[in-house]
N, C-alpha and C positions, 0 to 999 in steps of 0.2 A: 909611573911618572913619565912614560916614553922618551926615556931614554935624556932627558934634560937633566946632568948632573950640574950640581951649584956652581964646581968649580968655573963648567964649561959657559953657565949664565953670563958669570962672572967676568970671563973674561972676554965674551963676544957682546956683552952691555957696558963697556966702560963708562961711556957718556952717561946711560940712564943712572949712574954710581955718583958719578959725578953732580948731576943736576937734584937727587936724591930721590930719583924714581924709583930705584932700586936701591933698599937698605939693607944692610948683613946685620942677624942679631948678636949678641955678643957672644961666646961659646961657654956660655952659662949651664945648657942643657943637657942631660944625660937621655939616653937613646933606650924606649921603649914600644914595645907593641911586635907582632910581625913583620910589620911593614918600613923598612928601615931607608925606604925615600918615599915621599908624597906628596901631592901638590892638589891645590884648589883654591876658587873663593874663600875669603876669609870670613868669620860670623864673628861676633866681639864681644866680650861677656866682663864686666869687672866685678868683685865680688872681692869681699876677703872672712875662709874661715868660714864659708856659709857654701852650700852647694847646691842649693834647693836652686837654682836658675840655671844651672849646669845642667840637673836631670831633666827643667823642664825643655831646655837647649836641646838635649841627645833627643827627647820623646820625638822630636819633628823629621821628617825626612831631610837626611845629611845631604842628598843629593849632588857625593863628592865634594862638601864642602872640608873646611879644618876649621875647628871650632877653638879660640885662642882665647885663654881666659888670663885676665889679668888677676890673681889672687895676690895683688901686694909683696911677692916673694915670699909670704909667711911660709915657715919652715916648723908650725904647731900644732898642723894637724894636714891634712891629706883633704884635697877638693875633687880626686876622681878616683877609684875604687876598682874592680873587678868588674862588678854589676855594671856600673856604667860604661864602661869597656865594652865588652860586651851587648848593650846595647847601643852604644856608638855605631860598632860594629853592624848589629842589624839592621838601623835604620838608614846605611848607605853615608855615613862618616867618611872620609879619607881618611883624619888625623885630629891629633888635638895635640892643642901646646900650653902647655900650663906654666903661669909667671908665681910657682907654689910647688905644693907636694901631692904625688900621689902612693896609694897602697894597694895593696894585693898585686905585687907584681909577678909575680907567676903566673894568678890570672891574665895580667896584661898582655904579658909577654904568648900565651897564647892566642890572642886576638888578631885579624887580620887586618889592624888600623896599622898607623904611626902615632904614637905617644911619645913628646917631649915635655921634660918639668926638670927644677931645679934638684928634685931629690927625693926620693919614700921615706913617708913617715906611719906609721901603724894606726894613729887616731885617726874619728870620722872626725868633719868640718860638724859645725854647728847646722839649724835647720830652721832657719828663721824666716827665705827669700828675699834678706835682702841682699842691694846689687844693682847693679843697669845693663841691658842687655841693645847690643846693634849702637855700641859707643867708639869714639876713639880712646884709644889706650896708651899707656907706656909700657913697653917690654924690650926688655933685652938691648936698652938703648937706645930704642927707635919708637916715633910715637905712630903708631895702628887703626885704619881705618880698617870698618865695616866695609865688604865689596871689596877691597885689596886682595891680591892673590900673595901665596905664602907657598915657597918652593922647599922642599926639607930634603938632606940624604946625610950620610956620615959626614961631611964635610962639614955642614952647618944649615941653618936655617935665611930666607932670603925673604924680603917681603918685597913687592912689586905693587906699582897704584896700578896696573894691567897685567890682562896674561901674555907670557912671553912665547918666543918661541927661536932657536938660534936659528 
């Protein structure tokens, strides 16, 4: 993330906070993956309970993006896994932030992305494809565009209509 922590976004963009260029998400998220700050393009995926657009998401080159899925907050089964992890990973992912649950977090946890979601749950999602992918979204209290950049570290998570820079 060179070196851009949230807090410091934060408080050297008052104005863009203000005018609602820059949104804080709410501190909903528990902190997964290696990589425990990351920043990129945003991709936008909504889905609930179905994953099959997620994988087809990860299959493409990440090219340092964070792929933010809106799963409804459902907390009934798991919308990213190990395996996808892992191929996040490969295909040059930053991060992923998930408005749901994911599993296998031991895998996760060794992958060299950033993974945020509400919680682990042990079930797979269903495998149907449906969904809308490159939408805007609601998460975390703030609504999410496609091309928005998304700033992440221990402090919280940050969405920007631009990339920043202090």
């Amino acid at each position: 993330m060179a070196g851009l922590a949230t807090a410091d976004i934060c408080d050297t963009n008052a104005t863009h906070i203000e005018n609602g260029d820059l949104r804080v998400l709410h501190p909903d998220f528990k902190t997964y993956g290696k990589s425990k700050s990351f920043s990129g393009p945003i991709m936008t995926l909504k889905v609930f309970e179905d994953n099959v657009l997620v994988r087809e998401a990860l299959e493409t080159k990440g090219e340092g993006r964070v792929l933010v899925i809106d799963g409804g907050g459902s907390k009934r089964c798991a919308l990213v896994g190990g395996n996808l992890g892992q191929l996040a990973q490969n295909m040059g992912w930053v991060g992923i932030v998930v408005n749901g649950c994911i599993r296998d977090v031991d895998e996760i946890n060794e992958c060299n992305i950033g993974v945020r979601a509400l919680a682990s749950h042990p079930l797979k999602s269903i495998k149907k494809g449906n969904g809308e992918k490159n939408v805007s979204i609601y998460v975390g209290g703030t609504l999410i565009h496609d091309g928005e950049w998304l700033y992440a570290d221990n402090d919280g998570i940050l969405v920007s209509k631009f990339e920043l820079s202090i």
